[in-house]
N, C-alpha and C positions, 0 to 999 in steps of 0.2 A: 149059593155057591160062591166062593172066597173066588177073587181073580189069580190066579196064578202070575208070582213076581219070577221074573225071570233072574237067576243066579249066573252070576260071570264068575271068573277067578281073578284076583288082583295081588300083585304081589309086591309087597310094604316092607321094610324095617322096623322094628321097634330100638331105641337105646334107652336101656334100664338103668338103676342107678344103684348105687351100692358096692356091693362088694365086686374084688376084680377077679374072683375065684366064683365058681356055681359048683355045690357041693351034689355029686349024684341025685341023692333026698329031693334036691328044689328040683331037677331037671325030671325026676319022676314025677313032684306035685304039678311043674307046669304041662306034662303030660296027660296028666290026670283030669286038668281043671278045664281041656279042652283044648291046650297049644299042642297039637300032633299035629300040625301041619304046618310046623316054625321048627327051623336049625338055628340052633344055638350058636353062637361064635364070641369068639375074645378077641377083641380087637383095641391096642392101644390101653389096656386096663378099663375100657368099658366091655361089658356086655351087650350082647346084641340079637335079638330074634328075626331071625330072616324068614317071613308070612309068603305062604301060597294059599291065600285063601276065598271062599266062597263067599259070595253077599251078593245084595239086591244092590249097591252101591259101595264104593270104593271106601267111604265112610260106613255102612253100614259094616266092611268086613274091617275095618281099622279098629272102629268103637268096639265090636265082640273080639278081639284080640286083647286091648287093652285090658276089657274084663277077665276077659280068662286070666292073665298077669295076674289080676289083684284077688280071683278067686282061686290062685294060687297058694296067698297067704305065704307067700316064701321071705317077708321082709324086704321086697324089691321092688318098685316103682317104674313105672313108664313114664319117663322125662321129655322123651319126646318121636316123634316119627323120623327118622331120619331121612329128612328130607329138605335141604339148606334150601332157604327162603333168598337169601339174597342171591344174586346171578350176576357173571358179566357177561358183554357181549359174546363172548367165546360159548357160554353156558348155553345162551339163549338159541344160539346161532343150531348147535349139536339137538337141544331140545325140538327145534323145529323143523331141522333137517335142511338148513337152507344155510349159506356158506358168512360167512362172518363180517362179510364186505356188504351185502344184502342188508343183513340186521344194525350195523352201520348208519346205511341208508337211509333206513326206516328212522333209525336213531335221529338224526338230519334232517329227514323231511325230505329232501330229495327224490325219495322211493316210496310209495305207496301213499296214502290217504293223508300221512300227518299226526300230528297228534301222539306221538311216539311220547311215554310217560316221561318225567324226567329221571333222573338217577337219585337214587334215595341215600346213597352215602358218597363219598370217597374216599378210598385207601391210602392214597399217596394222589400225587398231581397225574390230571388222565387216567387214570382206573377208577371207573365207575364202577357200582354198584347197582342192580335195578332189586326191587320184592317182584320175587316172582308173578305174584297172583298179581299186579298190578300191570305186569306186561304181558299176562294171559290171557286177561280182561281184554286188554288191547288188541289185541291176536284175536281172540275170538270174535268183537265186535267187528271187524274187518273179516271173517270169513279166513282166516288162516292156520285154525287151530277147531277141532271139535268140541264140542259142547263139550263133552265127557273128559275132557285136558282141561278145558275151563275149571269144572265143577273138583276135580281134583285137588287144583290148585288152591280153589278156594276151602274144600273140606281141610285140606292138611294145613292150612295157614288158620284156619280158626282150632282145628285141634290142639296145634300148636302151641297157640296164644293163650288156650286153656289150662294146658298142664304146665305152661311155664308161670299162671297164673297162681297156680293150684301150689306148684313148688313154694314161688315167692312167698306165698301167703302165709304158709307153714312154719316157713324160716323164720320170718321178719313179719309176722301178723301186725304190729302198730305200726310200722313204715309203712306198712300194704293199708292199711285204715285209714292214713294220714293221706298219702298221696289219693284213695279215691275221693275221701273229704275234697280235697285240693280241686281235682279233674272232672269228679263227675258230682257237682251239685246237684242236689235236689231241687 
């Protein structure tokens, strides 16, 4: 007897890529091909699938979305989850429910354990930037965030990193050949 996985509901973004019109025909295919339980939206001249959906993992129901898109066969790609990677303090502060002077803090060391990651960009002078999964990490090793916010974080940051790869590769296959020659020796 198979174990019985347990199904949650998880509800994700998709942004497609292509046209800034969706012609009836594709809004039937992607109906057909298994998105009935995504609202379609125009937002900004992208397209956008708004997901209520079922899976054994929040990755599990992201990865059969994606598929349903491509077994749509409508000419439109899933470019990414929408789901911004980079955060400032304000982001992180709302994400975790704790007030902005707190996440500060932590920022500092002043507050909690330490070890608060550093800031992965800057925008201007004083606006940091943090990758989310990397201050998730941090949050969760500390007991401040559930496993399940963790594993999230880290599912949609390699999703991510995949179909942005998958794009790149498409476009610009010898720049993409070049640079892993370059980065990833054998």
């Amino acid at each position: 007897m198979e174990p019985h996985i347990c199904q949650n509901e998880y509800e994700f973004i998709l942004a497609l890529s292509g046209t800034s019109a969706l012609p009836i025909e594709a809004e039937d295919a992607l109906f057909a091909a298994g998105c009935d339980d995504a609202t379609i939206s125009l937002r900004n001249g992208r397209i956008y699938l708004t997901f209520c959906r079922s899976g054994a993992s929040i990755k599990d129901a992201i990865l059969s979305a994606i598929q349903n898109v491509r077994d749509a066969n409508i000419g439109l790609e899933v470019i990414r989850v929408d789901n911004c990677n980079l955060v400032s303090l304000s982001d992180i502060s709302r994400k975790i429910k704790r007030s902005r002077q707190c996440v500060h803090q932590y920022m500092l060391g002043t507050r909690g354990p330490g070890g608060f990651p550093p800031p992965t960009c800057d925008v201007c002078d004083g606006h940091h930037l943090w990758r989310w999964c990397e201050v998730a990490c941090w949050l969760f090793e500390n007991d401040m965030i559930t496993e399940d916010t963790f594993w999230e974080a880290e599912y949609i940051e390699a999703i991510n990193n995949v179909l942005d790869f998958q794009r790149q590769r498409a476009s610009k296959p010898d720049l993409t050949d070049e640079i892993i020659r370059s980065c990833c020796p054998q």
